[in-house]
C-alpha positions in Angstrom: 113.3 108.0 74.2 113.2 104.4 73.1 110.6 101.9 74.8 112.9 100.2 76.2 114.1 102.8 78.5 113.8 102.4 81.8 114.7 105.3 83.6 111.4 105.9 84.3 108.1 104.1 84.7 106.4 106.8 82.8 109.0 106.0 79.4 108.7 102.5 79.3 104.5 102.0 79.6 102.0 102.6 77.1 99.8 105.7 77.0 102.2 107.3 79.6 104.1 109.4 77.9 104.7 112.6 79.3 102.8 114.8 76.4 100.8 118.0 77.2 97.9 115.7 78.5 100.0 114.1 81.2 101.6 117.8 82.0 98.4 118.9 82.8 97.7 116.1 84.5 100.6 117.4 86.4 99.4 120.4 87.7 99.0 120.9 91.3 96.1 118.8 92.3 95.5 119.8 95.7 92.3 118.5 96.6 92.8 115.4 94.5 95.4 114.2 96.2 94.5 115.5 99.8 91.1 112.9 99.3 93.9 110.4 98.1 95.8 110.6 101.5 92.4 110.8 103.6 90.8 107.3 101.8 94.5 106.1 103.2 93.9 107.5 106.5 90.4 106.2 106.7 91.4 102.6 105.5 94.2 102.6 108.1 91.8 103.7 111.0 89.4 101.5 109.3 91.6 98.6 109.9 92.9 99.5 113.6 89.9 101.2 114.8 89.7 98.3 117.5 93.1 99.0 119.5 92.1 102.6 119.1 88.7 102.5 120.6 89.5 100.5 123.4 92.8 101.7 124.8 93.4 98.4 127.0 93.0 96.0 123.8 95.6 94.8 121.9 95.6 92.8 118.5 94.1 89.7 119.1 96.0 87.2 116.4 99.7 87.9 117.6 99.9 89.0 121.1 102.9 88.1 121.2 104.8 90.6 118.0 102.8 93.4 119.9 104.3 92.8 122.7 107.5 92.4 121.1 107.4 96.0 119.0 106.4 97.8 121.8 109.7 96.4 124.0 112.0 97.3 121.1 109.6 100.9 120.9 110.4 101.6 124.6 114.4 100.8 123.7 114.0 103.0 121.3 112.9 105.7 123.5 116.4 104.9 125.4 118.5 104.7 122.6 117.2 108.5 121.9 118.0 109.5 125.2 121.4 108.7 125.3 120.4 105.6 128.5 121.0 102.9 126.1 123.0 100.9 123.4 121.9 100.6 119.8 122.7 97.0 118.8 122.3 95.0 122.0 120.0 95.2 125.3 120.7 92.9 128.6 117.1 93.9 129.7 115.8 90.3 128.0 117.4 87.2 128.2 119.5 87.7 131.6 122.4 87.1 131.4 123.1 86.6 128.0 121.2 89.6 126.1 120.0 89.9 123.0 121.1 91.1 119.7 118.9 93.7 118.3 120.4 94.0 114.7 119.3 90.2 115.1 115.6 90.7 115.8 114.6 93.6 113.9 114.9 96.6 116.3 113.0 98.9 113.8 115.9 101.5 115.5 114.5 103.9 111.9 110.9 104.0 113.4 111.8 103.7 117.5 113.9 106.8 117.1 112.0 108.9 115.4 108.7 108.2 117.4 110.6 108.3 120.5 109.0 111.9 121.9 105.3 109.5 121.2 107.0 106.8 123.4 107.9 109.0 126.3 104.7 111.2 126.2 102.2 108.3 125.8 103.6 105.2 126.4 104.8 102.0 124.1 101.2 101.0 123.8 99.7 104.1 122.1 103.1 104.3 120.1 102.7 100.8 118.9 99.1 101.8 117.7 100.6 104.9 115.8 103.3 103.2 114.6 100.8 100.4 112.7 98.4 102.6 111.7 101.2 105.2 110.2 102.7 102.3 108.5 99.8 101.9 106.1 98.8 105.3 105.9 102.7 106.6 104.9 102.8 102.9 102.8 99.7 104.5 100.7 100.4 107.8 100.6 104.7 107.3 99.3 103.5 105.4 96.7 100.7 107.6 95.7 103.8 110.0 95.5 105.9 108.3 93.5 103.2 107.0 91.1 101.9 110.1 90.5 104.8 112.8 90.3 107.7 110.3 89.0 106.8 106.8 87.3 102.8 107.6 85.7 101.7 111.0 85.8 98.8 110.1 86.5 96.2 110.5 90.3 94.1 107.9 89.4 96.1 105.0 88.4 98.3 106.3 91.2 95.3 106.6 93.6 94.3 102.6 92.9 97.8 100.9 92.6 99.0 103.0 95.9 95.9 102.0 97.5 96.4 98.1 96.6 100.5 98.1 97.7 99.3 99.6 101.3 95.7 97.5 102.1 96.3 94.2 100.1 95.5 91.1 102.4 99.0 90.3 102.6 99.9 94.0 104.2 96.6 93.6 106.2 97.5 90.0 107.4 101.1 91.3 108.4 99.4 94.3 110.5 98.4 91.3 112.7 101.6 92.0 115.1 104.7 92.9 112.0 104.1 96.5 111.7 107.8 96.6 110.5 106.7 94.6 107.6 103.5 97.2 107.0 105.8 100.1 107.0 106.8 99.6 103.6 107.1 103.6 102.7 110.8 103.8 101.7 109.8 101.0 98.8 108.3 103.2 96.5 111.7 105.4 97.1 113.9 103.1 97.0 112.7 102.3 93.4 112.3 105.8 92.1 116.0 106.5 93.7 116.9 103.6 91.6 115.6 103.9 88.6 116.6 107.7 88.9 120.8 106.8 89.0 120.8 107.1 85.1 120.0 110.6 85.3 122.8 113.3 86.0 124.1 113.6 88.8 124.7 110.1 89.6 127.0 111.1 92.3 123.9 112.5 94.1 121.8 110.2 93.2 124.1 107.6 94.9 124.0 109.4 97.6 120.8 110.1 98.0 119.9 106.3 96.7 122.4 105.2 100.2 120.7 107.1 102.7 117.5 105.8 102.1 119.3 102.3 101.6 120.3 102.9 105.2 117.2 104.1 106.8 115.2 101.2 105.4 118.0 98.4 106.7 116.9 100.1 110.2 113.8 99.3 109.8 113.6 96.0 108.3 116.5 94.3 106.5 114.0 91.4 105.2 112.1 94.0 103.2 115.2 95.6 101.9 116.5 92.6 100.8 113.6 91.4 98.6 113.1 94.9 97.0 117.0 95.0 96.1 116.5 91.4 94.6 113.4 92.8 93.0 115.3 95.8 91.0 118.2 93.5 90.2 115.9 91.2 88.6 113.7 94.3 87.0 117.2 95.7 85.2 118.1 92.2 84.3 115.4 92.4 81.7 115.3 96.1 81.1 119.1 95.4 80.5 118.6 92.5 77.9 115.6 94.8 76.2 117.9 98.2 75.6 121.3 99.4 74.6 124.0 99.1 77.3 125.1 102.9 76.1 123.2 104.7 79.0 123.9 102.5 81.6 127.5 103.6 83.0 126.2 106.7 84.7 123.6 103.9 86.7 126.7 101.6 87.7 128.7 104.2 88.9 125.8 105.9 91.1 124.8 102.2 92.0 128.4 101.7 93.6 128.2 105.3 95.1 124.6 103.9 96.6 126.8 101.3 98.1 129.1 102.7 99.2 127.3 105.3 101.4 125.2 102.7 102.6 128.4 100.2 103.6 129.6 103.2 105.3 126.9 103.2 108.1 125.6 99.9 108.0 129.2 97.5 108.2 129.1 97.4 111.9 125.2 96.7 112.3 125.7 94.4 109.5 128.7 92.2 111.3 126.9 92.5 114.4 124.1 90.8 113.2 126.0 88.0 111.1 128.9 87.3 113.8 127.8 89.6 117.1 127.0 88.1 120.2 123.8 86.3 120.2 124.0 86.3 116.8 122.7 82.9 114.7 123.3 81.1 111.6 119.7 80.8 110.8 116.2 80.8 111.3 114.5 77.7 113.1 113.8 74.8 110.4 110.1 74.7 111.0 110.0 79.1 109.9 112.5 77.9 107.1 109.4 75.3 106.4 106.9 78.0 105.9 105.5 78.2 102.9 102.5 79.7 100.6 99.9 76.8 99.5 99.0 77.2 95.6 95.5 77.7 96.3 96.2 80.6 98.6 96.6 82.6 95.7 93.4 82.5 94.3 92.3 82.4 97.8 90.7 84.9 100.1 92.2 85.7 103.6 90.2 86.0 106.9 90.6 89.8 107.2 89.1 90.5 103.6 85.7 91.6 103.0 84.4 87.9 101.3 86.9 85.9 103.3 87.0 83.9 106.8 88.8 81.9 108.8 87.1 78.7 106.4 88.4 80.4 103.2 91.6 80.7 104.9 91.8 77.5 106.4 95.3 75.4 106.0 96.5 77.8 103.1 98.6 79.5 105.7 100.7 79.4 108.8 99.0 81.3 110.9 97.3 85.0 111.1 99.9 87.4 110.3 101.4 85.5 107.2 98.5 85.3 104.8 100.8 86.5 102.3 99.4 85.5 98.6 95.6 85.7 98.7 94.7 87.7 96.1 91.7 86.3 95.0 90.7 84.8 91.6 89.1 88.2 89.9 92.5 90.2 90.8 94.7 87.2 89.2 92.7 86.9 85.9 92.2 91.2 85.9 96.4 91.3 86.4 96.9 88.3 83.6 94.6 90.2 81.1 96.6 93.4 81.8 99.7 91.5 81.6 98.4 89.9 78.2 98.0 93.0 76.7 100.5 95.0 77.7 103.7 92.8 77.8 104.6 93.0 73.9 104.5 97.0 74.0 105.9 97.4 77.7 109.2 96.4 79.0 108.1 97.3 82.6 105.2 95.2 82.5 107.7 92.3 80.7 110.1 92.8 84.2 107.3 93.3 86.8 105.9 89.9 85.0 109.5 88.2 85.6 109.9 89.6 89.1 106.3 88.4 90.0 106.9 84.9 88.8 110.1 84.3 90.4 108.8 85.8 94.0 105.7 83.7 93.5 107.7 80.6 93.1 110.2 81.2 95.6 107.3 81.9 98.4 106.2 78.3 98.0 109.1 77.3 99.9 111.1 73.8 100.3 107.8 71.8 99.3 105.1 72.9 96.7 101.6 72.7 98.6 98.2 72.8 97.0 95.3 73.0 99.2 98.3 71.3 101.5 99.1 68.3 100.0 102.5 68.1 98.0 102.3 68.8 94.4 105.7 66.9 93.0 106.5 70.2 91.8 110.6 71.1 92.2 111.0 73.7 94.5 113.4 76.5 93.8 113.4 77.0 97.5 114.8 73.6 98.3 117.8 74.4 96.7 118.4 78.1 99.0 117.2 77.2 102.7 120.1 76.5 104.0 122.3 79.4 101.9 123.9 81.6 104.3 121.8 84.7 104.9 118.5 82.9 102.6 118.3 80.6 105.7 117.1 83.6 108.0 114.8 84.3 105.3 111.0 83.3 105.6 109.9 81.9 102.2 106.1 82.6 102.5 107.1 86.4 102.8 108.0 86.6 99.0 104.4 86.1 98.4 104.1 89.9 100.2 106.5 91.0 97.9 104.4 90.2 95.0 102.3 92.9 96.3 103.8 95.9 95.1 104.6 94.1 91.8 100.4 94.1 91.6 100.1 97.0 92.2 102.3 98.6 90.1 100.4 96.2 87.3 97.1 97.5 88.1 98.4 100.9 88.1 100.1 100.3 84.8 96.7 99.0 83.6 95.1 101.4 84.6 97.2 104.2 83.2 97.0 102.7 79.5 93.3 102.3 79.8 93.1 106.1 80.5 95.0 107.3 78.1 93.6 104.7 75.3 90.0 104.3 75.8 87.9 106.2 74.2 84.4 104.9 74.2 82.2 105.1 77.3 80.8 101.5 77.4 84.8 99.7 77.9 85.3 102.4 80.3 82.3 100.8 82.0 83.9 97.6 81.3 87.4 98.1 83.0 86.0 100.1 85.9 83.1 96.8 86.7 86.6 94.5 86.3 88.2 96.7 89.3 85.5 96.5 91.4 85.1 92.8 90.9 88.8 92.2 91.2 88.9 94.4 94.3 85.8 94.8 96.2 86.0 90.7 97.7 89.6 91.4 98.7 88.6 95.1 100.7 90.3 95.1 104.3 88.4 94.3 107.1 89.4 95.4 111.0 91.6 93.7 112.7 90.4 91.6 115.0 91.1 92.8 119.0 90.9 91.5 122.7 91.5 93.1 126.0 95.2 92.9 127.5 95.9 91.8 131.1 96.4 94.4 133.7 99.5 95.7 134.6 100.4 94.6 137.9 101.0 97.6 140.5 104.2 96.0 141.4 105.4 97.1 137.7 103.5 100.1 137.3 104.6 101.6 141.0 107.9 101.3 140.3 108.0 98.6 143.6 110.6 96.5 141.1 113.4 98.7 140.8 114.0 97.5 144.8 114.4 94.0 143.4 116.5 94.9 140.1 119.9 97.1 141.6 122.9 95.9 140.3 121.7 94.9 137.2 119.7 92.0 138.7 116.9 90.6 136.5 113.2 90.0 137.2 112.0 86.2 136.9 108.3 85.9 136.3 106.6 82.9 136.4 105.4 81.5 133.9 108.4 82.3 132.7 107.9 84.9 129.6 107.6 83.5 126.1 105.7 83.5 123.1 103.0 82.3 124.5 102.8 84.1 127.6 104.1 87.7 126.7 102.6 90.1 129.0 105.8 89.7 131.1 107.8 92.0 127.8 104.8 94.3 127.6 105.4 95.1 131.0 108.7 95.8 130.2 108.6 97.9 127.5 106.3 100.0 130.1 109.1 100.9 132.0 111.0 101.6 129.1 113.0 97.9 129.1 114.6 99.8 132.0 113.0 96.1 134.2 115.6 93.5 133.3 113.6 89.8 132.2 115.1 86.5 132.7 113.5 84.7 129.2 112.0 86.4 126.9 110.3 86.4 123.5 113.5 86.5 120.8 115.8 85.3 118.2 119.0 83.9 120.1 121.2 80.7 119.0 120.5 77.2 120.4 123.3 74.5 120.2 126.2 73.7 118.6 125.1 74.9 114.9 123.6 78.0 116.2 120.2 77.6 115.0 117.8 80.2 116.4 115.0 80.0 119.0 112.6 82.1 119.8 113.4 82.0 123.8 116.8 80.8 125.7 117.9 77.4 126.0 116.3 75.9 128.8 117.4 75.6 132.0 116.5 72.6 134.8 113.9 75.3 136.0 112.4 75.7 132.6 111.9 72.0 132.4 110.2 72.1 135.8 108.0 74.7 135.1 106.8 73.2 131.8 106.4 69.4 133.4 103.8 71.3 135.5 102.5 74.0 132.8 101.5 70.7 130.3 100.2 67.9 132.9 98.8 69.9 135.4 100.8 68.4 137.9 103.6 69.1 140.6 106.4 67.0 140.6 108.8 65.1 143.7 111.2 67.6 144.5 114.5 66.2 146.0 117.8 67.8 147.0 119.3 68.0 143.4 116.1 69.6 141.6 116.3 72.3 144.2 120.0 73.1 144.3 119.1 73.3 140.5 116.3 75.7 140.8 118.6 77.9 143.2 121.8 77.5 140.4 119.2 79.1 137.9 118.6 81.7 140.4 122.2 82.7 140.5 122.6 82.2 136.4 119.6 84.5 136.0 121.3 86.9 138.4 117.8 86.9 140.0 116.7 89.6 142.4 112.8 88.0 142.4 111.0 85.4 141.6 107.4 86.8 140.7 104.1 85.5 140.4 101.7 87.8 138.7 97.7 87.7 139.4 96.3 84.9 137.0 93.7 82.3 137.0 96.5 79.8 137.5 98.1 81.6 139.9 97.5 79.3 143.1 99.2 76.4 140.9 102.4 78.0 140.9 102.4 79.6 144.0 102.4 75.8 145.1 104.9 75.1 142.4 107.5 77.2 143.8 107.0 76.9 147.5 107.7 73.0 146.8 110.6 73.9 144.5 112.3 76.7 147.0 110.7 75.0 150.3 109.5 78.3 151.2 106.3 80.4 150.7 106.1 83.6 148.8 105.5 87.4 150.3 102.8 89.0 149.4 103.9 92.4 147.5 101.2 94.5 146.8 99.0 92.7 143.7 102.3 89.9 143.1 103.5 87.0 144.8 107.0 86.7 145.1 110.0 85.4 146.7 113.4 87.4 146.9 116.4 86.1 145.2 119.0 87.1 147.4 117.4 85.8 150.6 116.6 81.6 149.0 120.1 82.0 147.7 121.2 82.6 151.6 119.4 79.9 153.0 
């Protein structure tokens, strides 16, 4: 088979050909690749051991995505026990709901792990969810690598390793484990690459289920792995004969077809369903990886902190692109040397580049300060279905195009070196390359209590009829222990507010809460300065319109170190003083409405 072939990663790479060495190579490998899957497991324990060890701790970095996931977890758990709808939940955002094709619903993980949910709770299935992410992440690529595209464990072993614990995965496991769970990639390429084999019509087929299962777990991920392949046949493509490639187009469109057939209606809900938007919020659509971030170090690798990481990134979870200086010079040398006898490398090398470039987003940064540099992202923000994209987050796609170069690398130095000194040599690069960039643990702090007013059950009193629960503060980003609460009842406690992607004005540009009502303004007057302001017949006749827009059955005020400032907040707003309810203050709905 020609070089240029790219049915498979093993045809199209030097040294990788599948001769008698790489059969037995091939040969079952039991314990080999058992101490593969357990360095994955260890890593991935490694990494979580915090939220693990301390069962009342949650990720400390991004509060606010745990307490997200484990909500759509606990829907999840519904949706598998016939109580609930797939696509859209009017347990957040009373009255208006939320779509959940809209805010990644990870339905393809919350089903599956819905016996964990029931048995244990969303908490302990968010924690096995993350931590299963990078272990399966690890161990399908090890798979793929080493039984379909090189033949070989330990190339396999060290490029797996690299897709599943690079900073970016690790800095994404602060709060995204939809982004971590990256599993189906590795399949979704093989599946691929495997349509120009007979039979395509299977291959479609079995290409558009995993197509599917993938979009239900995240659609972002899917999206910039089919761009990825697209771009990786472009060049295979212009380097071989089109004479093999109608059995690949016609699976492709069988692929499509299968997929299209499950995934229309998810697909329009989310692009014209209610509480669907027409894009992300500018300043997401802003974010963007600095140069220097790419020779940088994150704050959860082994030789980096949060001074190495300082300004290169938005915030915890979306230090995307630091790979270090070693690992960029070790992956140009490999690229250097390989590219003229390799069309894969040649197409990882394109795909790279362009994902590199368009992860800079609208403005090219270095060390923050614009660069002049044109940005190719300037010109796709605002495309329809680009603009709910997050630039930075092509930098995480570069991953697996790393690793796939370091496994690549080295799979041609085993099967060309000879002499025992450049072994030496290539080994000492790896370590150098890969050692400062090692995962660290993520970093942990304790979660509030649970009030008894949730956890007895004492709510459901308030909520018949579909009424919703109003906590004050009301729940948000920033104060998210409302929607873990929740998701502890199974989402079965309706929230007024809520952390979530719903559209805001006239151009439907997303928000991450509801538009705010006269009560939100109060209650944020008083959150920033402190201080409670005149109330007069208006404000309150506003405050009690909320009530009934909210469909209200309580107004609560869980125990906080500010609690005393809102109990006096309210009783000014309503003109009345909260019961006492067990651990919560609160004031019934119903009865302010009849005063």
């Amino acid at each position: 088979m020609r070089e240029t072939d790219t049915s498979d990663l093993a045809r199209v790479t030097p040294g990788s050909d599948v001769t008698s060495e790489a059969v037995a190579s091939a040969r079952p490998g039991v314990v080999r690749d058992l101490a593969a899957l357990a360095s994955y497991a260890v890593l991935a324990f490694w990494v979580t051991y915090r939220i693990w060890l301390h069962p009342s701790w949650g990720l400390a970095a991004n509060r606010a995505d745990q307490a997200f996931f484990e909500w759509m977890l606990g829907h999840g758990a519904l949706v598998a026990t016939g109580q609930a709808g797939p696509f859209f939940s009017e347990q957040m955002n009373a009255p208006l709901g939320i779509n959940l094709m809209a805010n990644t619903s990870v339905l393809g993980i919350s089903l599956p792990m819905a016996p964990v949910t029931l048995l244990f709770g969303p908490q302990v299935a968010f924690n096995v969810f993350l931590t299963g992410a990078l272990i399966l992440t690890g161990a399908s690529w090890y798979f793929v690598l080493s039984r379909y595209l090189l033949h070989r464990r330990l190339a396999a072993w060290i490029g797996a390793g690299f897709c599943a614990f690079a900073p970016g995965m690790v800095s994404q496991a602060n709060g995204h484990p939809n982004l971590v769970a990256q599993f189906l990639v590795p399949i979704l390429i093989w599946r691929t690459l495997e349509l120009r084999r007979p039979p395509w019509v299977r291959n479609g087929v079995l290409l558009g289920l995993v197509v599917i299962w993938q979009a239900f777990i995240n659609l972002e991920v899917l999206f910039m792995t089919a761009v990825g392949l697209v771009i990786f046949l472009l060049v295979a493509a212009a380097r071989s004969s089109l004479a093999g490639w109608r059995p690949f187009v016609l699976g492709g469109l069988v692929a499509v077809g299968v997929s299209l057939a499950v995934l229309w209606y998810p697909i329009f809900l989310l692009l014209r369903g209610p509480q669907s938007y027409s894009g992300l919020p500018y300043e997401v659509r802003g974010y963007g990886a600095d140069l220097a971030a790419y020779v940088g170090l994150s704050r959860e690798s082994l030789l980096g902190s949060m001074e190495s990481a300082r300004g290169l990134a938005q915030n915890a979870a979306e230090e995307n692109s630091f790979f270090g200086w070693p690992l960029i010079a070790l992956i140009l040398i490999i690229v250097v040397l390989l590219v003229r006898r390799s069309v894969a490398v040649l197409g990882l090398l394109v795909v790279g580049v362009v994902f590199a470039y368009l992860s800079l987003g609208p403005v090219v940064r270095l060390h923050g300060a614009e660069t002049g540099i044109p940005s190719l992202w300037s010109w796709l923000h605002d495309v329809p279905v680009l603009s709910s994209a997050v630039p930075t987050r092509w930098a995480l796609a570069v991953t697996p195009v790393v690793g796939l170069l370091l496994a690549l690398g080295v799979a041609a130095a085993q099967s060309s070196l000879g002499s025992v000194p450049f072994r030496a040599v290539a080994a000492a690069a790896l370590v150098v390359a890969l050692v400062p960039i090692a995962p660290t643990a993520l970093p942990a702090t304790k979660l509030s209590d649970t009030p008894k007013f949730v956890s007895s059950g004492t709510w459901r009193q308030y909520a018949s009829g579909g009424r919703s629960i109003v906590f004050v503060p009301m729940p948000t980003s920033a104060v998210n222990d409302p929607i873990r609460w929740s998701a502890q009842t199974l989402t079965r406690m309706p929230l007024a507010g809520g952390y979530f992607l719903a559209p805001v004005g006239p151009e439907k540009i997303a928000s991450f809460t509801s538009e705010f009502r006269p009560t939100n303004y109060y209650l944020r007057y008083v959150s920033r300065t402190g201080r409670i302001p005149p109330v007069d017949a208006a404000t309150r006749a506003n405050a009690l319109g909320d009530l009934s827009y909210w469909n209200a059955g309580a107004v609560v005020i869980p125990h906080r170190r500010d609690s005393q400032l809102w109990i006096k907040t309210l009783t000014k707003l309503y003109g009345v003083p909260p019961q006492k309810v067990g651990d919560v203050w609160l004031w019934d709905a119903a009865a302010l409405r009849a005063r």
